[in-house]
MARBA-3410 file (N, C-alpha, C, O; in Angstrom, 1 decimal):
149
89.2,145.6,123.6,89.7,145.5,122.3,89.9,144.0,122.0,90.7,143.4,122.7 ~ 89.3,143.5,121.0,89.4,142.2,120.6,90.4,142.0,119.4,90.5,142.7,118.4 ~ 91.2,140.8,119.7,92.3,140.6,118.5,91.8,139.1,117.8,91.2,138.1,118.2 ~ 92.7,139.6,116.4,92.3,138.2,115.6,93.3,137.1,116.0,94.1,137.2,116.9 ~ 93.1,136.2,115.2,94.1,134.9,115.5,95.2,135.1,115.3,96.0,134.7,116.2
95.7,135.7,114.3,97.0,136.2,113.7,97.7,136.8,114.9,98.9,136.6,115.3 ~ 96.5,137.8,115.4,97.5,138.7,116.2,97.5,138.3,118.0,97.6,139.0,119.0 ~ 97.4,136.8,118.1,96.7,136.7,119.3,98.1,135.7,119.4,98.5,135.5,120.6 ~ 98.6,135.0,118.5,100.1,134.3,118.1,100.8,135.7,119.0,100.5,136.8,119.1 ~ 102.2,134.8,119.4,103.3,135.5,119.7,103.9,136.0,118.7,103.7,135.4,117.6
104.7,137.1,118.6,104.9,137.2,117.3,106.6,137.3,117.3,107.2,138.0,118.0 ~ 107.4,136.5,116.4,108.6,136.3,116.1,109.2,136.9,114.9,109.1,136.4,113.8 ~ 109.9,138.2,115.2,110.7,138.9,113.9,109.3,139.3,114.0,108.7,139.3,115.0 ~ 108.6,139.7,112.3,108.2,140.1,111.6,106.8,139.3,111.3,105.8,139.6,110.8 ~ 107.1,138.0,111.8,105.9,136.9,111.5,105.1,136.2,112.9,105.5,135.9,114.0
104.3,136.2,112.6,103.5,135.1,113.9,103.6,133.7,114.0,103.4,132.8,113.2 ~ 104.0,133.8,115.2,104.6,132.3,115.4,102.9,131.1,115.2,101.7,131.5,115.5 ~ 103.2,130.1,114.9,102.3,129.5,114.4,102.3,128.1,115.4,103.1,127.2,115.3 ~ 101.4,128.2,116.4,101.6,126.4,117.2,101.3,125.3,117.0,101.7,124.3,117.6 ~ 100.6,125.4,115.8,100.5,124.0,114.6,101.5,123.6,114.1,101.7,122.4,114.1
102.6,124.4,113.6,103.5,124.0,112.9,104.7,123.5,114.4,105.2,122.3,114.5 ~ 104.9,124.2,115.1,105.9,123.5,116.5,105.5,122.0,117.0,106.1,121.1,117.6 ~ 104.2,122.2,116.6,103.6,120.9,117.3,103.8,119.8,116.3,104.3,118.8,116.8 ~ 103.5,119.7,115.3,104.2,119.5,113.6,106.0,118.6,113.7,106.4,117.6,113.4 ~ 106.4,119.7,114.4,107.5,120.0,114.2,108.2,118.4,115.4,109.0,117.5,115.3
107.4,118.9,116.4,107.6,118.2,117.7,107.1,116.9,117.2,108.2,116.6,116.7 ~ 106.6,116.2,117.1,105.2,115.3,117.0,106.2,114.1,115.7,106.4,112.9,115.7 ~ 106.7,115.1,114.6,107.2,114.2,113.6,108.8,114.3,114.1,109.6,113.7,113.4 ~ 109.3,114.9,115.0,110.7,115.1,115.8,110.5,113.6,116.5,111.1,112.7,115.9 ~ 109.9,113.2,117.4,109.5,112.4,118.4,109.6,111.1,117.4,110.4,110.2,117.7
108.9,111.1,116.5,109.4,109.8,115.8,110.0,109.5,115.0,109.8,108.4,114.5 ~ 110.7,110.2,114.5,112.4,110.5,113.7,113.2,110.1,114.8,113.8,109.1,114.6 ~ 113.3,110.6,115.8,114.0,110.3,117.1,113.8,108.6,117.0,114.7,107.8,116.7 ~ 112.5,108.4,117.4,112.3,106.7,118.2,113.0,105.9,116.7,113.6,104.9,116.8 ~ 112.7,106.4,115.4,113.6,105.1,114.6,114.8,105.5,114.3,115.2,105.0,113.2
115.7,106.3,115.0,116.7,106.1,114.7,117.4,105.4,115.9,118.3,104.6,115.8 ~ 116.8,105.7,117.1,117.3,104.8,118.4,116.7,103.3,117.9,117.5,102.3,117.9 ~ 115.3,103.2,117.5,115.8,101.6,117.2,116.5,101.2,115.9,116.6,100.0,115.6 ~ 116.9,102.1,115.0,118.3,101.5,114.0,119.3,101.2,114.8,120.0,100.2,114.5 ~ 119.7,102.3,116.2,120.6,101.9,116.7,121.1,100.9,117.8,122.2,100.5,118.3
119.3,100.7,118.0,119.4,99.0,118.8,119.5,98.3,118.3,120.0,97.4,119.1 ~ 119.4,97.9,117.0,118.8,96.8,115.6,120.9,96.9,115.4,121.6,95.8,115.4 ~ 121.7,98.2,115.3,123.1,97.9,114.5,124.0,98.5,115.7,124.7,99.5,115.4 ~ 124.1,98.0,116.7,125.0,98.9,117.9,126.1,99.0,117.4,126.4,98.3,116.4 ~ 126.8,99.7,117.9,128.3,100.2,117.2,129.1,99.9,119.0,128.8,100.5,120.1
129.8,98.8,118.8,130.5,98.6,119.9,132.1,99.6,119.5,132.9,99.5,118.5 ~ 132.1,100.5,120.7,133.8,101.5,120.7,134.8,101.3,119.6,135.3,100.2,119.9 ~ 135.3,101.7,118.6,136.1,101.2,117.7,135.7,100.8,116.6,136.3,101.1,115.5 ~ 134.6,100.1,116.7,134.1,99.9,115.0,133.1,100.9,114.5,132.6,101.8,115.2 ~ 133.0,100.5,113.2,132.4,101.3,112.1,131.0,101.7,112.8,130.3,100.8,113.0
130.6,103.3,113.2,129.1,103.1,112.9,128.2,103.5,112.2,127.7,104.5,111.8 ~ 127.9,102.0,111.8,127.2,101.6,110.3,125.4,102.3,110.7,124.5,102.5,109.9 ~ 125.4,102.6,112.0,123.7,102.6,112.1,123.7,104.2,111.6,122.8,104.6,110.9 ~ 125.2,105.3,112.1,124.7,106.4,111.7,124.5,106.7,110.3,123.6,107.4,109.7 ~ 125.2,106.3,109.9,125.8,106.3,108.6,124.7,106.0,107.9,124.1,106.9,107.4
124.3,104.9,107.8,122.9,104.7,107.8,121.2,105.6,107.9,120.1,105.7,107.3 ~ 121.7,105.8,108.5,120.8,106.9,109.4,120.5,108.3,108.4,119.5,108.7,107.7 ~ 121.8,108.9,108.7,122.0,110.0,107.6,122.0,109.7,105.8,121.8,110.7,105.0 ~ 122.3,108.4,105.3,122.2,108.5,104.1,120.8,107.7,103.6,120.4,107.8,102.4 ~ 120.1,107.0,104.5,118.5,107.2,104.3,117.7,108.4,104.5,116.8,108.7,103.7
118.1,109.2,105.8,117.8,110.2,105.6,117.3,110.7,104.8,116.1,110.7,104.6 ~ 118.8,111.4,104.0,118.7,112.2,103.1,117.9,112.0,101.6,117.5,112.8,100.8 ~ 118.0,110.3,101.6,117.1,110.2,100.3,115.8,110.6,100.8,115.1,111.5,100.3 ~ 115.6,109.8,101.8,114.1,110.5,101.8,113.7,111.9,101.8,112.5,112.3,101.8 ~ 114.8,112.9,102.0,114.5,114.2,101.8,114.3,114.7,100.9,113.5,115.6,100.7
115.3,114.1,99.8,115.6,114.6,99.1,114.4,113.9,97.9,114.2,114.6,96.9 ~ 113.4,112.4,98.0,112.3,112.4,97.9,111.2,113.3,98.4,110.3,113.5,97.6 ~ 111.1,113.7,99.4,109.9,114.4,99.7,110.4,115.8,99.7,109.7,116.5,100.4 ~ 111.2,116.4,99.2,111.5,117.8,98.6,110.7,117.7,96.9,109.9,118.5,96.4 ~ 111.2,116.5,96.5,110.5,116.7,95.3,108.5,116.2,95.4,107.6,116.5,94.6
108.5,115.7,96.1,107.1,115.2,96.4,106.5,116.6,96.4,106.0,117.0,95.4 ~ 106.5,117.2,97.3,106.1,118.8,97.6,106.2,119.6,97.0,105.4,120.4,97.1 ~ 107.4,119.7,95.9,107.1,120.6,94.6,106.5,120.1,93.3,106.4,120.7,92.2 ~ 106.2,118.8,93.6,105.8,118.2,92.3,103.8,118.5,92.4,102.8,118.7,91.7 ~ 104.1,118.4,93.9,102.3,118.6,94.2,101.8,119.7,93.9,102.2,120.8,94.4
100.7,119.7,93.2,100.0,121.2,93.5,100.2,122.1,95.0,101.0,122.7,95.7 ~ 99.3,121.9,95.1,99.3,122.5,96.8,99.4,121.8,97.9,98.5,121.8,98.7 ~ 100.6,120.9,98.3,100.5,120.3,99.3,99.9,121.0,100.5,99.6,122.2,100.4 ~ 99.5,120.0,102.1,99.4,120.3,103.1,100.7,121.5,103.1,101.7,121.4,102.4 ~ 100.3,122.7,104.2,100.9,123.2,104.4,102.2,122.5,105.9,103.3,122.9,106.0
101.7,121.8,106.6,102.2,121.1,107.7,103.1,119.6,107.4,103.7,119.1,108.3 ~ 103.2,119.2,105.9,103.4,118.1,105.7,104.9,118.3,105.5,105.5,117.2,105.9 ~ 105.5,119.0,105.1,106.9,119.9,105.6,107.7,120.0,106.7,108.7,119.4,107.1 ~ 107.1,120.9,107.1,107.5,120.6,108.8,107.5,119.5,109.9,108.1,119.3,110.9 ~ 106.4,118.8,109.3,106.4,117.3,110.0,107.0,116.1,109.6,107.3,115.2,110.4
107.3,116.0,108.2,108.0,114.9,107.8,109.9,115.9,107.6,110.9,115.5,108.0 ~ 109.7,116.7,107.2,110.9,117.3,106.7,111.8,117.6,107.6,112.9,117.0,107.7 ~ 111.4,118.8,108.6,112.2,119.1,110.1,112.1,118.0,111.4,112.9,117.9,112.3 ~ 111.0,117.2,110.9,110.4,116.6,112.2,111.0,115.5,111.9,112.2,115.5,112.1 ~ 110.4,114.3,111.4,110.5,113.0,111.2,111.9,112.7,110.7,112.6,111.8,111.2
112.6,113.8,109.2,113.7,113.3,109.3,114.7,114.2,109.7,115.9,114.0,109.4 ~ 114.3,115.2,110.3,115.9,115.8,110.9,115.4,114.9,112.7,116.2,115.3,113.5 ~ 115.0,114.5,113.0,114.5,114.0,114.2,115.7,112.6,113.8,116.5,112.4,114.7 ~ 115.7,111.9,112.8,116.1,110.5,112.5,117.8,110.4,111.8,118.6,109.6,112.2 ~ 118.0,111.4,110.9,119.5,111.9,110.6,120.0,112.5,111.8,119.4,113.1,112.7
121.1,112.3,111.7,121.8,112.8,113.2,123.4,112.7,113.1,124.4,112.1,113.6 ~ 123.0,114.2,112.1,125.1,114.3,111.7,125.8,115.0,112.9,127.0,115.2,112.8 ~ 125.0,115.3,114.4,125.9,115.7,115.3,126.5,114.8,116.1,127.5,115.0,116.7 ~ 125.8,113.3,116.0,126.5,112.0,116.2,127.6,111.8,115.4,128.7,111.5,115.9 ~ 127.3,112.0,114.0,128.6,111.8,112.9,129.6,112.6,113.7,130.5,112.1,114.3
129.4,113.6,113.6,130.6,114.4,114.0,131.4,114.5,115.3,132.5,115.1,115.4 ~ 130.5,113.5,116.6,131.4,113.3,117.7,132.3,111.7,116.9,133.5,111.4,117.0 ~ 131.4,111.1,116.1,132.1,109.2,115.9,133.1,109.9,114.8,133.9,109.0,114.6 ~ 133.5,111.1,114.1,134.5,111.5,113.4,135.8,111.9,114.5,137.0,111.5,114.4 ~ 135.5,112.5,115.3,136.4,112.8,116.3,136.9,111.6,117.3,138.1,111.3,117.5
135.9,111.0,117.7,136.6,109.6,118.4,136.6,108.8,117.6,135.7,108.0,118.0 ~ 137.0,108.4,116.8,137.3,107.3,115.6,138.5,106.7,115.7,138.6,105.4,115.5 ~ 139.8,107.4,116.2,141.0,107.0,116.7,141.8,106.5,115.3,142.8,107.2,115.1 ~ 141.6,105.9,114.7,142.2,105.9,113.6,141.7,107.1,112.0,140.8,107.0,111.2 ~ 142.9,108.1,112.4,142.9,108.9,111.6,142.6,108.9,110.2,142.5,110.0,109.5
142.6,108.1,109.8,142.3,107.1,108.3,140.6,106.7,108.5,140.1,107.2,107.5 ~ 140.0,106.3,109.0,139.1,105.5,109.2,138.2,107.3,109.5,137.3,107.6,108.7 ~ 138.4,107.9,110.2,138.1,109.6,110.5,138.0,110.2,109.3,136.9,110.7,109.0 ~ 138.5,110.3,108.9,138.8,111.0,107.3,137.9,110.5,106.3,137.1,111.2,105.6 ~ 138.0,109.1,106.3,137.1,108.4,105.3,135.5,108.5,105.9,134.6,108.5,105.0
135.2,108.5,107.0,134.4,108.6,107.5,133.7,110.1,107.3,132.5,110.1,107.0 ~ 134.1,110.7,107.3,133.9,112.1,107.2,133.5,112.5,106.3,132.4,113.0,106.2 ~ 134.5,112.5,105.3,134.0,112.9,103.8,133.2,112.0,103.3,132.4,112.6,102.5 ~ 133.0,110.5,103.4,132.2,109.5,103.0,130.8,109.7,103.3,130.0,109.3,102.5 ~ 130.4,110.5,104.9,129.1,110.4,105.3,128.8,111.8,104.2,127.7,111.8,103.6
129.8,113.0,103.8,129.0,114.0,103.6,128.7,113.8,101.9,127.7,114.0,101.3 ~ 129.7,113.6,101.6,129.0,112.4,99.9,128.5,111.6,99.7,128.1,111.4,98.5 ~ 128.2,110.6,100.7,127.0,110.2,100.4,125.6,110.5,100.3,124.6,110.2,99.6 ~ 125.7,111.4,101.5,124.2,112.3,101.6,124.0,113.3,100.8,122.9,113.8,100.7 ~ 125.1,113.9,100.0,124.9,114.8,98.8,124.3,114.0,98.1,123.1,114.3,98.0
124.7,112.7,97.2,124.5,111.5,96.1,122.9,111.5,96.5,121.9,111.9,95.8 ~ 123.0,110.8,98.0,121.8,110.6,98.7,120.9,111.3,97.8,120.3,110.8,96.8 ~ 120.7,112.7,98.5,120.1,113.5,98.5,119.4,114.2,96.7,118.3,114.8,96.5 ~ 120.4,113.8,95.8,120.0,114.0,94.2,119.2,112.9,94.4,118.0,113.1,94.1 ~ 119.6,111.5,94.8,119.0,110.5,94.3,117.6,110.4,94.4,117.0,109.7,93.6
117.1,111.3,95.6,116.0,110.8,96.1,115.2,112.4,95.2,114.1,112.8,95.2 ~ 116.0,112.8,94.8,115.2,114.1,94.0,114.7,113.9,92.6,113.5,114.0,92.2 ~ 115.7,113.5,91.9,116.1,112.7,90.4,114.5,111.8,90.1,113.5,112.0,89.4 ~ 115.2,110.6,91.3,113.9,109.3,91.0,112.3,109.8,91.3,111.4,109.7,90.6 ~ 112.3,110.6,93.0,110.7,111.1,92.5,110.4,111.8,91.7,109.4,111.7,91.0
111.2,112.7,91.5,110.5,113.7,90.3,110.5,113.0,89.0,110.2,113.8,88.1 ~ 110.7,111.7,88.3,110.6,111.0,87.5,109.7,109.7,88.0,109.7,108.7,87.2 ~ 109.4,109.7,88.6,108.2,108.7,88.6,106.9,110.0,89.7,105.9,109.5,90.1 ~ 107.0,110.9,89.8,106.0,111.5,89.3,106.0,112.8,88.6,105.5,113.8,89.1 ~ 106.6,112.8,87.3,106.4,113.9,86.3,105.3,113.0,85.7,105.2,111.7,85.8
104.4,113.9,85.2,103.5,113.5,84.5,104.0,112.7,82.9,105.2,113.0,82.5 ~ 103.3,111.8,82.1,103.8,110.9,81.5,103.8,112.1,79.9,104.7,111.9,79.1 ~ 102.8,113.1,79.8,103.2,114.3,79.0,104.5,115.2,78.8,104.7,115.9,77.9 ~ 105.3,115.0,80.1,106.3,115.4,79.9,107.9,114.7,79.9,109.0,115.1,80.1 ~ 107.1,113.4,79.6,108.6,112.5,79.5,108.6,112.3,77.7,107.7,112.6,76.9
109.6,112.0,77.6,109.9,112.0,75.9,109.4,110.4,75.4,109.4,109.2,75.8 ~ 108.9,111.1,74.2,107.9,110.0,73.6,108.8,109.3,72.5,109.1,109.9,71.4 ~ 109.2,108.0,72.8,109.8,107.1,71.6,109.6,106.5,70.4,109.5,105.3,70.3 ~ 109.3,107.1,69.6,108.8,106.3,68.3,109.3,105.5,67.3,108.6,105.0,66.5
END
């Protein structure tokens, strides 16, 4: 008995696992990873002070997600892979709020913890409109921006 592609995938839940997209996944993970280790070679956070590289990290992040969320619905039919590789891959590979969350805990000054904390997750909210707002306005088409006369 011969099977098709579909059914020749492992199958997960109800769907077939797909190895383009893990490899996607992996591939734009790997270098999300390498630039956030070198942001954090470029801004080391010596014990005690501020770390500016995560913080960093996570609220570039998120603009750029929150750009290429709107990139991808602004497009006709994007790649189907361009998602999973830049979006899961490249920047959840490069944001790295489970660092925030140990430098919230060892912060030592309870003040500095706090601000830290709520600071990283409002920023990447702000972040995150910001980078939605601006692409979807510099690519809506110029028919649907309001005409000044």
């Amino acid at each position: 008995m011969r099977t098709s592609a579909a059914q020749a995938g492992a199958a997960v839940g109800h769907r077939t696992f797909r190895w383009d997209v893990l490899f996607a996944v992996a591939a734009g993970g790997a270098i999300g990873s390498l630039a956030r280790y070198g942001l954090a070679v470029a801004l080391p956070t010596t014990p005690g002070a501020f770390p500016w590289a995560t913080l960093l990290a996570n609220v570039v992040g998120c603009l750029l997600i929150g750009a290429l969320m709107a990139s991808l619905t602004e497009a006709g039919r994007p790649h189907r892979l361009l998602r999973p590789f830049f979006g899961i891959g490249v920047l959840g590979g490069f944001t790295t709020f489970s660092t925030y969350v140990i430098e919230v805990i060892d912060a030592g000054d309870p003040g500095v913890a706090v601000l830290y904390g709520v600071g990283t997750v409002v920023a990447a909210l702000v972040a995150v409109v910001t980078g939605l707002v601006l692409t979807r306005a510099v690519l809506r088409p110029r028919s649907h921006r309001k005409e000044w006369s």
